[in-house]
N, C-alpha and C positions, 0 to 999 in steps of 0.2 A: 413194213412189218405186218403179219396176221395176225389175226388174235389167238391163241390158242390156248383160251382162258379151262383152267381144271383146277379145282378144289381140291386144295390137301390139307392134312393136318393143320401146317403150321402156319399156311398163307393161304394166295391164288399163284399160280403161275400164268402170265400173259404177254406178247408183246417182246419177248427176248428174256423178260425178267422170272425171277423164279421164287420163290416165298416172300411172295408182297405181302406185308403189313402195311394195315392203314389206319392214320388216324381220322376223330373227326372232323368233318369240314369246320370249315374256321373263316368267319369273314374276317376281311381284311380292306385296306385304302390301297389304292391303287392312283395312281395319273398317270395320263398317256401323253405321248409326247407331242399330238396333236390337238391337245385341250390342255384348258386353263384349269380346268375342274377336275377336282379329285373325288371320286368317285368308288363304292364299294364292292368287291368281287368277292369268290368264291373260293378258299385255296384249300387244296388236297396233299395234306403232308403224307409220302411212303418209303417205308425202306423195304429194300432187296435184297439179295446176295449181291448185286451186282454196286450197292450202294444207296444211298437217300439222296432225295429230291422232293419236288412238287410240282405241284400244275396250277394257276389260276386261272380262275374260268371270268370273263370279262366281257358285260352284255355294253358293248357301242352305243348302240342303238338298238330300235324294235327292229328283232331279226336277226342281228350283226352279234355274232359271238365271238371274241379274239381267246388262245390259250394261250401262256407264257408258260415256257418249260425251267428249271433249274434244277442243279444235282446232275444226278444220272437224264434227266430227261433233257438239257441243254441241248439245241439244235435239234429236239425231237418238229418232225411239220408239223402245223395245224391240224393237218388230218389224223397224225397219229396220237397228237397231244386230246384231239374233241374225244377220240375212239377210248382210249385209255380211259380218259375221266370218264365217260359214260359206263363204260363197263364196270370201275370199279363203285361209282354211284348209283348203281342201279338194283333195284330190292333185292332181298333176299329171296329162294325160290318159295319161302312158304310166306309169299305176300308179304310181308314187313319188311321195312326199311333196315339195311345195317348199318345206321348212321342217324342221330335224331338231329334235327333242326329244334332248336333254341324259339319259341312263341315270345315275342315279346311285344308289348303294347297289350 
């Protein structure tokens, strides 16, 4: 799938989908099936026409990014799962974030 991210009204349209709302990221627990450790990720709830789903975003290791799809994005690849979350996490055009991250400590 290409991107063919346009701003409308009432979403984005990208990726097959078509007025994506998004909320905000949300950490979450996660374990992987190849560790004992449970461990914090990223997750991006959105709905579309086509239905809701999520993505979480899950750093392995230094470097090693894993996405998990569900909902509409179930069986989405890696490739389309990393593309999607970066475009939809990515600033707004007038420099600010559409999305605030939580400071804590």
């Amino acid at each position: 799938m290409s991107e063919t991210d346009t701003a409308s009204e009432t979403g984005k349209d990208a990726f097959g989908l078509t007025r994506i709302e998004t909320r905000d990221l949300e950490r979450v627990l996660v374990r992987l099936r190849e560790s004992q450790v449970t461990t914090a990720a990223w997750r991006l709830d959105l709905t579309s026409d086509q239905g809701a789903g999520g993505v979480v975003r899950v750093e392995v290791s230094a470097g090693q990014t894993v996405y998990r799809g569900d909902g509409v994005l179930l069986g989405w690849s890696q490739e389309q799962l990393a593309e999607l979350y970066e475009t939809l996490t990515r600033p707004a055009d007038g420099g600010g974030s559409s999305f605030e991250l939580m400071q804590l400590g």
